[in-house]
N, C-alpha and C positions, 0 to 999 in steps of 0.2 A: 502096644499090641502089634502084630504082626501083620501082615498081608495077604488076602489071599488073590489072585486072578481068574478067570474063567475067560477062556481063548476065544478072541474075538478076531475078524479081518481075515484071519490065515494066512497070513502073506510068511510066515514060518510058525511054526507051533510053538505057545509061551513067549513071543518078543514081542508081542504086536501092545503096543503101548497103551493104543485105543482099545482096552479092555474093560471087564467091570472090575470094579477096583472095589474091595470091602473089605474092613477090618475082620481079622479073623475072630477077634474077640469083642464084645461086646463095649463101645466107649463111654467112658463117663461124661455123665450131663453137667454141661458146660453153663453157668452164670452169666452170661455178655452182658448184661443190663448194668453192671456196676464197674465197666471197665473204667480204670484209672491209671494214670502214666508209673505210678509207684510198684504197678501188678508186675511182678514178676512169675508169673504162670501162664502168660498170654504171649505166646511169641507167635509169626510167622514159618509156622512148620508144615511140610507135608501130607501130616495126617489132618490137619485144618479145614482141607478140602475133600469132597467126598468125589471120585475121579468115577464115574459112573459113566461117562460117555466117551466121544472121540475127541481125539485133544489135536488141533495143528501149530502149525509154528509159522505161517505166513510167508514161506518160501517155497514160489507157484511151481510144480514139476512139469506145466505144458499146456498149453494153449489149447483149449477143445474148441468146437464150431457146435453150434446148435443145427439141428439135422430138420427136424420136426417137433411140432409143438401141436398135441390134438389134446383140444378142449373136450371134458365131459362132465354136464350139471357140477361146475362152476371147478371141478379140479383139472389140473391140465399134467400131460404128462409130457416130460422133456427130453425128447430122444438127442445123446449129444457124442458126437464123433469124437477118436482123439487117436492117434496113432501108438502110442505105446501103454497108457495108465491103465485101458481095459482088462490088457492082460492079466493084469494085477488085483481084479477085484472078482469078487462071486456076489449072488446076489444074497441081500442082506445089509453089504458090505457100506459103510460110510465113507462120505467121497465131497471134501467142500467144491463147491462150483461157486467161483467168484464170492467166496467168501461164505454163503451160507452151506450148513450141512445137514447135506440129501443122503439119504439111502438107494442103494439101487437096486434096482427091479426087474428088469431084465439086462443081460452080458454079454456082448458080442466081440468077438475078436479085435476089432475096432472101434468098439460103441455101448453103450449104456443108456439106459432110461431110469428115471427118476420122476416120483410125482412132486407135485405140488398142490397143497391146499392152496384156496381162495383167498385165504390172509397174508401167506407166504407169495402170493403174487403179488397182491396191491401192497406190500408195506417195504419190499424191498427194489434192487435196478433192478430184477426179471421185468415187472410193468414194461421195459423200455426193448424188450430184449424180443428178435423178429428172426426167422429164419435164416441162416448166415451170419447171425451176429459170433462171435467169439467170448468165451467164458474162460477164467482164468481155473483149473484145476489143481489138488492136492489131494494127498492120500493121508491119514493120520499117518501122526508119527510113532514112531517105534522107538521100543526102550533100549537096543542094541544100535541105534543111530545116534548121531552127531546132534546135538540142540543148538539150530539156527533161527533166525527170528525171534518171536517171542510166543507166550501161549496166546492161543489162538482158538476158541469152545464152537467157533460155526455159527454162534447167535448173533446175527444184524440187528443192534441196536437202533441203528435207521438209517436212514439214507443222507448224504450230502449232494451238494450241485456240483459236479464240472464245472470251473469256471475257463480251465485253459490251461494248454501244458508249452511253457516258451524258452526257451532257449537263454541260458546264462550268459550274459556279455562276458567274453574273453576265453571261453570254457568251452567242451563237449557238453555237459550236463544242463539237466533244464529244471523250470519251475514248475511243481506241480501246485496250480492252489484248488482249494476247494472250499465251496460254502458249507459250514457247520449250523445245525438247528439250536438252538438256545440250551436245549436240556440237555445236551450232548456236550457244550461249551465245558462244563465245568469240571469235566473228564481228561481233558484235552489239556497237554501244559506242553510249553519248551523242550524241546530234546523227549519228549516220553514219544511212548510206542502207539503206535493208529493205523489199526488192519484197515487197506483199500480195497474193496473187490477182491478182499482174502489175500493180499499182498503186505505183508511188514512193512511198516513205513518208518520213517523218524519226524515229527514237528521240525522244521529247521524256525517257522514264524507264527504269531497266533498274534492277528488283530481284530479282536472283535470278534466275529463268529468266522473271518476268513483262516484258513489255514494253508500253507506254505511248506511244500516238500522237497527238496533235492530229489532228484531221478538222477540216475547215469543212464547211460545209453543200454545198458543189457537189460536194465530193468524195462526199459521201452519193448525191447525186441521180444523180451520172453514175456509178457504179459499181454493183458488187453486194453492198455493205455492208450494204445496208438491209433485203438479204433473207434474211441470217444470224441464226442462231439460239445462242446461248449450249452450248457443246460441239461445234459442225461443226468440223472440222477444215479448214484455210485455206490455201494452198500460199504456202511463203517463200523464196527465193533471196537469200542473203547477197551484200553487196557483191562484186564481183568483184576488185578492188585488194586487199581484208584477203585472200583466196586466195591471190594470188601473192606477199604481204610471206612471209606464214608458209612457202609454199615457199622462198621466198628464204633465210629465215632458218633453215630447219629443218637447217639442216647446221651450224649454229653447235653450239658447245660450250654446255652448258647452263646454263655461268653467263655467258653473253653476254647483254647490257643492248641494249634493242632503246628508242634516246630518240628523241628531235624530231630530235636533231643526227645521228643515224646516218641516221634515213631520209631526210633533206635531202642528206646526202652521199653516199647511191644513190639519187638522183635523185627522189624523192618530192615 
């Protein structure tokens, strides 16, 4: 079936990527309960996902500052400065701020507001975040642009610790590690992809629940890493692919072997 869009963002008419995405044609219902590695009808394709929101890629376009923060009967709205991304949005528009994705509400030449419910406070780094703190921004992406990072949906699966960002013996580049919580552990592999505060990451090490990243230095300079403190707590959203394998798979029996060669033969 074919595709249709309904023009979202406006940042040009018909590109903006972050659109609603719906089959033009009605899709047929799908049996997951009996998947099995022999299925040759289950593969990793496009139409798999239903693209209904804003999609980013984890490559930050500009540091904003938080301007004001006014609490009311438990929602708060987050007035936040940035010198060029304002331009680019109306209100309506989706806009990740350090990784979660906010709508904004009012649009100034320089600035934006976004609220926040009470849940979206206490469950992600906003908790930590105080007038003058720095937020990392993005705009979704667009279908006439370049695919940098990885995907990237704006949902904070939860938060990790700051442990400390140090400097590589011999090198410009530094350590990034971070504490990971248990349930998020098993998300998390070697070399796989780990949005930081809405930042693409790569695992360089994974011991335990500690996680270990290469930084270069522009990654320092263009983000909000430099303004962390050892214990802030950091918003992490897991790859979105390791999500739907373990759906995929979670109806297998439980001595089912999940290799290279099964995920290649459901379309991996």
């Amino acid at each position: 079936a074919g595709w249709s869009r309904s023009q979202r963002h406006g940042n040009q008419p018909g590109v903006a990527f972050a659109a609603h995405f719906q089959p033009s044609g009605a899709a047929p219902e799908r049996d997951w309960s009996s998947l099995s590695a022999a299925s040759s009808e289950i593969q990793f394709r496009p139409e798999t996902f239903a693209y209904n929101e804003a999609m980013f890629t984890g490559l930050i376009e500009e540091v904003g500052r938080v301007e004001k923060i006014k609490e009311d009967g438990g929602k708060r709205r987050l007035t936040i400065s940035a010198a060029r991304l304002p331009s680019e949005l109306k209100i309506g528009d989706s806009v990740s701020v350090s990784g979660t994705c906010l709508t904004a509400v009012e649009v100034h030449p320089q600035s934006f507001a976004a609220d926040l419910a009470a849940e979206t406070w206490a469950r992600t780094s906003f908790s930590r975040i105080r007038q003058g703190a720095l937020v990392n921004l993005e705009l979704p992406m667009r279908a006439d642009g370049r695919f940098g990072g990885h995907l990237v949906q704006g949902h904070v699966d939860g938060t990790g610790k700051f442990l400390g960002l140090e400097p590589i013996p011999g090198g410009n580049d530094f350590w990034l590690r971070l504490e990971i919580t248990q349930d998020l552990e098993r998300y998390v592999v070697h070399k796989g992809s780990l949005s930081v505060e809405g930042i693409s990451l790569t695992v360089a090490k994974l011991e335990g629940n500690t996680v270990t990243i290469a930084i270069i230095p522009h990654t320092i300079k263009m983000t909000n890493l430099k303004s962390l403190r050892p214990g802030d707590p950091v918003n992490l959203e897991v790859d979105l692919v390791a999500k739907y394998v373990e759906k995929m798979v979670r109806g297998e029996e439980a001595t089912a072997e999940l290799t290279v060669e099964r995920l290649m033969a459901e379309g991996f």
